[in-house]
C-alpha positions as CSV (number, residue, x, y, z in Angstrom):
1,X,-41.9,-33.8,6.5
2,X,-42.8,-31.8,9.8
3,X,-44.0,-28.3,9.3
4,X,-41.1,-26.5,10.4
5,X,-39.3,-28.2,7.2
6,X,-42.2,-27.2,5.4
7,X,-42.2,-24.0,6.6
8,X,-38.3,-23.2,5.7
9,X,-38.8,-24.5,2.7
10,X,-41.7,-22.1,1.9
11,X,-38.8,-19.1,3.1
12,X,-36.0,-20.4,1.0
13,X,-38.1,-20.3,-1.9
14,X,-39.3,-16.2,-1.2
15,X,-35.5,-15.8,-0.4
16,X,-34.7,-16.7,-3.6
17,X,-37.3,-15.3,-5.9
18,X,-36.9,-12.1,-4.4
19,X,-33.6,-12.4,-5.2
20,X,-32.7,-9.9,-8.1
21,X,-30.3,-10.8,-11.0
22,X,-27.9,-7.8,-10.0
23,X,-27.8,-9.7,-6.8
24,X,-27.1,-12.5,-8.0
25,X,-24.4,-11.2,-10.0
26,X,-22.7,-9.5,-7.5
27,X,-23.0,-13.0,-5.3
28,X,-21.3,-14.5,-8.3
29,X,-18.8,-12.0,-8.1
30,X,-17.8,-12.4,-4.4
31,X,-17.2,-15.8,-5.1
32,X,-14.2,-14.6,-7.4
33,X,-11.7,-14.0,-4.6
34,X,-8.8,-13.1,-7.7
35,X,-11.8,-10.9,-9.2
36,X,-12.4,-9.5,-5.5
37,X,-8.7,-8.6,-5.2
38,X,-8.3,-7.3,-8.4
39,X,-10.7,-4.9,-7.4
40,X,-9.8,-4.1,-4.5
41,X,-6.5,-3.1,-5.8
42,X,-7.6,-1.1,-8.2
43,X,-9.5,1.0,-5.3
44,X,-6.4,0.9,-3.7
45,X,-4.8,2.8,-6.8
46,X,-7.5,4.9,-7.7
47,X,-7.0,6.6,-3.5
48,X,-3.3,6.7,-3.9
49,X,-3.8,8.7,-7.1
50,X,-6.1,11.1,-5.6
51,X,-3.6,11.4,-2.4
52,X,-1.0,11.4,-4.1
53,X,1.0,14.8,-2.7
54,X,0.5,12.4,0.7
55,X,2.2,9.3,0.0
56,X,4.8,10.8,-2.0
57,X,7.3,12.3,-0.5
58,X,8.2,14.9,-3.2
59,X,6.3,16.6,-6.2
60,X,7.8,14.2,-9.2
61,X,9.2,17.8,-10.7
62,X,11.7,18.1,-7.8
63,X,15.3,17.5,-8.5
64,X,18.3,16.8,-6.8
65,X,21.9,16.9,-8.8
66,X,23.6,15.8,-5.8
67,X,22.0,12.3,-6.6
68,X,21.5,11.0,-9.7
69,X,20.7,7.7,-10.0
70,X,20.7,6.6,-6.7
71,X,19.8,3.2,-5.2
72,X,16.7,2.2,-3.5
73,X,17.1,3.1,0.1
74,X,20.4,5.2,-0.3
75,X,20.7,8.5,2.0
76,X,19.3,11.5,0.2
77,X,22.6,14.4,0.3
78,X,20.1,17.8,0.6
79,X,20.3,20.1,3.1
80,X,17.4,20.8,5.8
81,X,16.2,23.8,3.9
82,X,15.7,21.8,0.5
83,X,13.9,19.2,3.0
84,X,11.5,21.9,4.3
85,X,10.9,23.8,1.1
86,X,10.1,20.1,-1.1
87,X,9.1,17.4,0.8
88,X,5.6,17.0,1.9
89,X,6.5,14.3,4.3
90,X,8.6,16.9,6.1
91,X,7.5,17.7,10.4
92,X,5.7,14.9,10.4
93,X,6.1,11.3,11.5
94,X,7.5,10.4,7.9
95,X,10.0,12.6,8.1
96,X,12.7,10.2,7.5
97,X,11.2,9.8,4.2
98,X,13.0,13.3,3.2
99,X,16.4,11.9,3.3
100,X,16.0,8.5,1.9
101,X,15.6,7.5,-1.2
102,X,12.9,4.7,-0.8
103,X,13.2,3.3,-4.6
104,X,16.1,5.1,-5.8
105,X,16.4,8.5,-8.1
106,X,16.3,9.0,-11.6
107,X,19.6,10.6,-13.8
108,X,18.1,13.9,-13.0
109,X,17.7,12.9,-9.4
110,X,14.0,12.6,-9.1
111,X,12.8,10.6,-6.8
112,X,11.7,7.5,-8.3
113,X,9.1,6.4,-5.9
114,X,7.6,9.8,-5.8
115,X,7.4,9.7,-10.1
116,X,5.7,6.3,-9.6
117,X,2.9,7.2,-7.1
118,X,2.1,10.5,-9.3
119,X,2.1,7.8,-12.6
120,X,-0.6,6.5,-11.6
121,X,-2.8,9.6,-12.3
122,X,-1.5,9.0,-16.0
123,X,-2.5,5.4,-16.0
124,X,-5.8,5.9,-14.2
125,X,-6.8,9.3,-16.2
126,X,-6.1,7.4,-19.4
127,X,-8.1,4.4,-18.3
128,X,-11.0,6.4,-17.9
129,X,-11.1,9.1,-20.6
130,X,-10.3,6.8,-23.6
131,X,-12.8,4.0,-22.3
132,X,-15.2,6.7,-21.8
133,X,-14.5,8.3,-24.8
134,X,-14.5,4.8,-26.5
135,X,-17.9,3.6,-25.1
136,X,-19.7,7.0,-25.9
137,X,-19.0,7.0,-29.6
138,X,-19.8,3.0,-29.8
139,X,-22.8,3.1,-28.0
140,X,-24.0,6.0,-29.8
141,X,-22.8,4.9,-33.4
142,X,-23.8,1.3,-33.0
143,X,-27.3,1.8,-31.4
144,X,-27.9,4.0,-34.3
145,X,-26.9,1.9,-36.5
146,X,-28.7,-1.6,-35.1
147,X,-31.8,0.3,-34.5
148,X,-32.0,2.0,-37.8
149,X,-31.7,-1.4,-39.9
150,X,-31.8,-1.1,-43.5
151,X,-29.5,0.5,-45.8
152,X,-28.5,2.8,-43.1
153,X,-26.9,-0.1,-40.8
154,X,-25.5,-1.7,-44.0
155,X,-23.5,2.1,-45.2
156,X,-22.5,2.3,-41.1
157,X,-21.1,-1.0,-40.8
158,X,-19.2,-1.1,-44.0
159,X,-17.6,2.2,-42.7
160,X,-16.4,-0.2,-39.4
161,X,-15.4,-3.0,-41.4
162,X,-13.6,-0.2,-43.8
163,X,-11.8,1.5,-40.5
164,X,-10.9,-2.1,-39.0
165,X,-8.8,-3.0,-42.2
166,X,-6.5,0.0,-41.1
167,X,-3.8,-0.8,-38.7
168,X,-4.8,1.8,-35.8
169,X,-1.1,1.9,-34.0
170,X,0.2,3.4,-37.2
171,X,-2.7,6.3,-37.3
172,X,-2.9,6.4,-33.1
173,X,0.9,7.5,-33.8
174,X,0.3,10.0,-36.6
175,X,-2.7,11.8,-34.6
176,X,-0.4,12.1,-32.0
177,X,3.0,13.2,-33.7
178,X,0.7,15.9,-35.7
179,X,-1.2,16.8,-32.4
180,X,2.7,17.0,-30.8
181,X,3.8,19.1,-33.6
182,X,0.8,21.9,-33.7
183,X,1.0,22.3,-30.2
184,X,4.6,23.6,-31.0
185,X,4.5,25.1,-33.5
186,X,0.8,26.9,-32.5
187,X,-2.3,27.5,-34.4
188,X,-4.5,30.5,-35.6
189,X,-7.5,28.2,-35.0
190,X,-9.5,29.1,-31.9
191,X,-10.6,26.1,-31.4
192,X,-6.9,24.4,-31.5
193,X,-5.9,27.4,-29.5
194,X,-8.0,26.4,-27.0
195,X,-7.3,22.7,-27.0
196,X,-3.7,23.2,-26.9
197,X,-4.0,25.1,-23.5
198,X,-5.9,22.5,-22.1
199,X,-3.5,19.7,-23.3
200,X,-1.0,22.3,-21.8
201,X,-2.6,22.1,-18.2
202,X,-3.5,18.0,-18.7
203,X,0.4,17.7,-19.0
204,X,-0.1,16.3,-22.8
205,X,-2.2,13.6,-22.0
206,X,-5.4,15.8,-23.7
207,X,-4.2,14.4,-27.4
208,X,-3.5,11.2,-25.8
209,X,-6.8,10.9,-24.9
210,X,-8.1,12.3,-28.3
211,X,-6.0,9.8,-30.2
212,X,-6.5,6.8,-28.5
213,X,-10.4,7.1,-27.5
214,X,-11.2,8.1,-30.5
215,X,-10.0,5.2,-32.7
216,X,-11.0,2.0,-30.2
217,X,-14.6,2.4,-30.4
218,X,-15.1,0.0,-33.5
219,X,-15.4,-2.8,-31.2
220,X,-17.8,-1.6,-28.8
221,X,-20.2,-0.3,-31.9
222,X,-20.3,-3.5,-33.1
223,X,-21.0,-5.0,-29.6
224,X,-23.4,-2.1,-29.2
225,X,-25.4,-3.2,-32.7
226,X,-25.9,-6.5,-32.0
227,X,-27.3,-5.7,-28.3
228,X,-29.4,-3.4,-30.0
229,X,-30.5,-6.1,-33.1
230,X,-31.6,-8.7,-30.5
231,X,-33.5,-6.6,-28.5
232,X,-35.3,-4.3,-30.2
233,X,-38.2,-7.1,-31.8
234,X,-38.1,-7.8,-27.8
235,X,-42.1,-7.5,-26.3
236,X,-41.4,-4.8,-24.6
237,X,-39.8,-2.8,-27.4
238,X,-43.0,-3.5,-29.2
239,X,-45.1,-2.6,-26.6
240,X,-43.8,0.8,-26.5
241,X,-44.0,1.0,-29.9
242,X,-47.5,0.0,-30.1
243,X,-48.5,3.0,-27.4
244,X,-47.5,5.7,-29.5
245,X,-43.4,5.8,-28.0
246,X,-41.4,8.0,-30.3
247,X,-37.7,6.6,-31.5
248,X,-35.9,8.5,-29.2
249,X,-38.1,7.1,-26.0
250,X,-37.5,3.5,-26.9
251,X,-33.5,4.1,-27.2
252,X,-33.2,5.6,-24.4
253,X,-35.3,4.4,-22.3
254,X,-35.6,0.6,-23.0
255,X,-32.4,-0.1,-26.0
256,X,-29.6,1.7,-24.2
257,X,-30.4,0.7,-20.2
258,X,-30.3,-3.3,-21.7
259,X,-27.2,-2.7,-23.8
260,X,-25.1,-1.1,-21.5
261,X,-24.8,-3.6,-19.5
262,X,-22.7,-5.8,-21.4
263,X,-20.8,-3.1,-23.0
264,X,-19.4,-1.4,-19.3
265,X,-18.1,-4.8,-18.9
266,X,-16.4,-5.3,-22.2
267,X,-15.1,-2.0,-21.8
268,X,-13.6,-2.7,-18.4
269,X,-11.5,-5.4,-20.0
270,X,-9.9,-3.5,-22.5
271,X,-8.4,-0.9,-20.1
272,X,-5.8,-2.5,-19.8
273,X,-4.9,-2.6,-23.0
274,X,-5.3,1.5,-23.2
275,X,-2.7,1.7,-20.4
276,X,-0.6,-0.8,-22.2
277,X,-0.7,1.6,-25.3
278,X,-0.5,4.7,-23.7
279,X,2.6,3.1,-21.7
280,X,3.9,2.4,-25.1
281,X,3.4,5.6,-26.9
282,X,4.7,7.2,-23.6
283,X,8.4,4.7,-24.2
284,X,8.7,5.9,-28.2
285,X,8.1,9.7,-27.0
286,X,4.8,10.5,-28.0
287,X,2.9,10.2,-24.9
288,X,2.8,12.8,-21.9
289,X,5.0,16.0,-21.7
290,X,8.0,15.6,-19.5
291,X,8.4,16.7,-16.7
292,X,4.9,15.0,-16.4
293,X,6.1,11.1,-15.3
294,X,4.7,8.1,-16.9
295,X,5.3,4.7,-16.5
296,X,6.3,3.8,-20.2
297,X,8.5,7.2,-20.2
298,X,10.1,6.1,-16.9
299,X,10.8,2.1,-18.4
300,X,12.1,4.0,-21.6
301,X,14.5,6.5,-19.5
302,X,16.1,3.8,-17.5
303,X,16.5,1.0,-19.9
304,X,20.1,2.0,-21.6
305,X,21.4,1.5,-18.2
306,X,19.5,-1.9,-17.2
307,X,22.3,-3.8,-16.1
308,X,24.0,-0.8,-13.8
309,X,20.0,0.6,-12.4
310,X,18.1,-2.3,-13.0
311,X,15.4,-0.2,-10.2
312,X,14.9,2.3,-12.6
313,X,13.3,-0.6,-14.8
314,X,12.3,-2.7,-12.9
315,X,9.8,-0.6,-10.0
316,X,8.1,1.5,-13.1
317,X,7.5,-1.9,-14.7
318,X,6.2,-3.9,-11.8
319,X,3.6,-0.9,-11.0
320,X,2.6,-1.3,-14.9
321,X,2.4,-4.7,-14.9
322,X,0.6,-5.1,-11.5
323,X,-2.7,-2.3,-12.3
324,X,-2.9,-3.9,-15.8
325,X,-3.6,-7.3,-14.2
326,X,-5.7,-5.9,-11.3
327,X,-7.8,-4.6,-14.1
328,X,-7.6,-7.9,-16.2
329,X,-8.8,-9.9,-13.4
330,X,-11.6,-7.6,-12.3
331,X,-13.1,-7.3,-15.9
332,X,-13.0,-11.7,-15.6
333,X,-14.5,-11.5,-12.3
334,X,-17.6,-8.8,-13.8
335,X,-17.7,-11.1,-17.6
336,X,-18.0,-14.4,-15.2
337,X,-21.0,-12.7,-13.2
338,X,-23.5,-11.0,-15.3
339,X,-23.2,-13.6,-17.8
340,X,-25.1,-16.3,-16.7
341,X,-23.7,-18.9,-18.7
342,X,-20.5,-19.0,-17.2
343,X,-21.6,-18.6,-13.5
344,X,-20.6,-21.4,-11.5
345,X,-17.4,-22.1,-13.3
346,X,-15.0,-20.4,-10.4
């Protein structure tokens, strides 16, 4: 072997001992092209949502009697002032926009395409208030619990294993029909008062969040426990331990940043199932308030006249389905990377 063999050999080896296991992990994860996408679509979302007064061409509140139920692409009958007053794509290069109706109108003549783009707010504001919600209580209840050992972990986990014997659809329903029904009919309560405003300016989806968050965190405190029971007889646990660390400086400081981890990533695969169920509570009429558009609202809307407007169906459903899977393949993509018994499998 010369020495410049020898010599890159001696690199390759620093290369790849400096190497750190986030790096490696996110190398892993390039090598996901579906994971890659799925992300990338999801970005795509998220800066739609955010713009959304500037790729829709109308607020998704805007109606126009004239035409109801139009089909995708069909001239929009409103006069130039209407145009001026509405449209945000109006004196501008997109102008044509104004007077077309790109994926049809609703029975109210909303513009569909315009309900869609602001939908995703719903979808995305969903995703990320019940996960967070869902992953603060979990991590909290089932670090708690795994750290505290004992009759106190035995009492807190028979409290999960009582709560996971009750269908949550059924109670995710009832919080939400009661939560519906007090916001009608008001409260004396300050503190109801003052949640019913803001569910008021969230367009309903406050109680949506409450509901959903706060009943799908059984999963991640059991995740959470077990992180917790495997590391904390780990030699660094016991090395703070052994220098005087209090409780509260060993979970924060050396349980939670290990556990995390593993739970962000659990937790981005079951958003799509909280924009499946939000979708689903929206279809039955217990989701957001109208005129606030949601994707499940909009299927459930459209679907008595399926075979006449198949659009109104069909687009709402396709924008559903396709975020859903975006986030379904990026949650693979992140499970397949920082788990390093599955890397090299893609």
């Amino acid at each position: 072997m010369t020495a410049d063999k020898k010599i890159d050999v001696k690199n390759a080896k620093k290369i790849g001992e400096s190497r750190s296991p986030m790096q490696d992990a996110l190398r892993e994860f390039q090598r996901n092209k579906i994971a890659v996408a799925g992300m990338l679509f999801v970005f795509f979302v998220v800066f739609v949502a955010v713009l959304a007064p500037v790729f829709a061409p109308y607020g998704f509140e805007v109606q126009n009697l004239r035409n109801n139920r139009a089909k995708p692409m069909e001239g929009y009958d409103v006069l130039e002032s209407f145009a001026e007053e509405n449209c945000h794509w109006y004196d501008t290069p997109l102008e044509w926009g104004c007077t077309v109706f790109i994926a049809g109108s609703d029975a109210l003549g909303r513009d569909l395409f315009s309900r869609i783009i602001y939908g995703t707010r719903v979808s995305l504001a969903v995703a990320l208030a019940a996960s967070s919600v869902s992953l603060v209580i979990g991590l909290i209840y089932g670090t708690v619990s795994g750290y505290s050992g004992g009759n106190v972990d035995n009492m807190m986990m028979r409290l999960v294993d009582f709560l996971y014997g009750i269908p949550l659809l059924p109670i995710i329903i009832l919080m939400t029909v009661y939560f519906n029904a007090v916001s009608r009919q008001g409260s004396e309560s300050p503190l109801m008062i003052w949640l019913i405003k803001l569910d008021s300016a969230a367009g309903g989806l406050l109680f949506v969040f409450i509901a959903i968050g706060a009943l799908n965190w059984l999963g991640m405190a059991r995740l959470a426990r077990g992180q917790v029971l495997s590391y904390k007889e780990k030699e660094f646990v016991e090395a703070a331990r052994a220098l005087g660390a209090g409780n509260g400086h060993i979970i924060f400081k050396h349980l939670i940043p290990n556990v995390l981890g593993p739970l962000l990533i659990a937790e981005s695969m079951a958003i799509p199932g909280y924009i499946f169920l939000e979708a689903a509570l929206s279809f039955i009429g217990l989701g957001v308030t109208p005129p606030t558009p949601s994707w499940g609202a909009m299927i459930n809307e459209g679907y008595s006249g399926l075979r006449s407007n198949p659009h109104l169906v069909l687009y709402p459903g396709f924008a559903l389905s396709t975020l859903t899977l975006a986030f379904n393949f990026m949650g693979d993509g992140l499970r397949d990377a920082f788990d390093t018994r599955l890397r090299g499998r893609n």
